[in-house]
N, C-alpha and C positions, 0 to 999 in steps of 0.2 A: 522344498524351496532351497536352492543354490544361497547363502547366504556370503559366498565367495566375490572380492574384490578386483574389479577391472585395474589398470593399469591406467591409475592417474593419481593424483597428488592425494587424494583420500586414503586412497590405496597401499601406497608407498609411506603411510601415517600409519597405517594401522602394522603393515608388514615388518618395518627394517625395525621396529621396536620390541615386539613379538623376536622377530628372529631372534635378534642381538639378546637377549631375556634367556634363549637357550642356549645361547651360544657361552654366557656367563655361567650359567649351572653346567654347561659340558664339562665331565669331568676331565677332559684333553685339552681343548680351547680356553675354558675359565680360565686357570691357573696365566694362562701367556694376556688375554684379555682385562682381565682386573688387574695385572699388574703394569699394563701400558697405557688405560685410561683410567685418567683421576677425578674427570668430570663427566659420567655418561650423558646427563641429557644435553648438555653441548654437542657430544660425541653424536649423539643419533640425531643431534637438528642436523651438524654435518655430512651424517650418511644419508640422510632423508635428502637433504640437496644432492647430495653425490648420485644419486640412482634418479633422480629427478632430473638431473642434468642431462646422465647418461639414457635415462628409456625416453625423457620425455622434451630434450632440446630446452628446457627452460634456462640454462648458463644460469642458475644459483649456486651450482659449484664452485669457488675461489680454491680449490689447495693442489697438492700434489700428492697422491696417491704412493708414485715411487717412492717418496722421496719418506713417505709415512712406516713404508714395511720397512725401507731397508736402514730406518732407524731401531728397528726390533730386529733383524736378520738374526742375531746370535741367539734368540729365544724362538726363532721360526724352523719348523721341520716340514719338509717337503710331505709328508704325510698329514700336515695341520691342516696344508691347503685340501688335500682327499676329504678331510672329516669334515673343514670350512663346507666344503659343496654337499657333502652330503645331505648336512641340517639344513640347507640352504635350499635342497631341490626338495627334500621335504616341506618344509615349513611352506615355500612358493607353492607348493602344488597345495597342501593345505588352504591355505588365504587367499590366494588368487583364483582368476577367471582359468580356464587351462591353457587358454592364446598368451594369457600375459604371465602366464607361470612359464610356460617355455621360453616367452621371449628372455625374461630374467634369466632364466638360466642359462640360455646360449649366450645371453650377454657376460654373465657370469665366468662360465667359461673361458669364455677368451680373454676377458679380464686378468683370470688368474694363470691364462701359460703368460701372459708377460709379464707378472708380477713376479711367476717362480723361472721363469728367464734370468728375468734380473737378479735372482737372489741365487738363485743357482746352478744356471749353465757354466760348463767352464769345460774349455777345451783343454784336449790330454787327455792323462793317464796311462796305464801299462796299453790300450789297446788305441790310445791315440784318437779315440772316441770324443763324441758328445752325448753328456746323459742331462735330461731335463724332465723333471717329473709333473703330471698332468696336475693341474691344479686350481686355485682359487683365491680371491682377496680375502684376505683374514682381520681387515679395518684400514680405514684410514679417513 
């Protein structure tokens, strides 16, 4: 028996608390995670809306996302957001249906190149380039 969760408000209850759970014992993510949230279950009613808002159009989300990381930017490395999706496309394929474990994760995705957009595109350099690495939200 599939005892995996569809993509709905049950769902997204049972998941972003789990995730976030490993995301605290990660030995790369903890350390930047426990020291930017001082209240986690606040933190996860908020991420619980945030991923509700976003997969499932309910607007229980009020915040700003941006406005969250690039208050952490100097504790944030473009390889955080690599390991963020990792555990993430893990965990989702774990808990979830596998329709709604992709859907999270594509959503996910794109989530995170404009999160590490904003935190670290920057034109220049010797080759006058733009570098932006593939990425993921790491909270907010």
């Amino acid at each position: 028996m599939d005892d995996r969760s569809p993509l709905d408000e049950a769902g997204l209850e049972r998941l972003i608390p789990l995730f976030y759970a490993r995301v605290r014992e990660d030995a790369e993510l903890g350390p930047i995670f426990n020291a930017a949230i001082t209240d986690w279950p606040e933190h996860l009613e908020k991420l619980i809306a945030f991923w509700s808002s976003v997969m499932l159009t309910s607007g229980r989300y009020k915040g700003n996302p941006m406005a969250a990381h690039l208050r952490h930017r100097a504790a944030i490395a473009p390889d955080h957001f690599d390991r963020w999706l990792a555990l993430w496309n893990a965990t989702t394929a774990e808990v979830m249906m596998p329709e709604a474990a992709q859907a999270l994760q594509d959503k996910a995705a794109r989530i995170g190149e404009s999160l590490s957009l904003a935190l670290f595109f920057r034109l220049g350099g010797a080759q006058g380039s733009a570098a932006a690495p593939a990425a993921c939200p790491v909270g907010g």
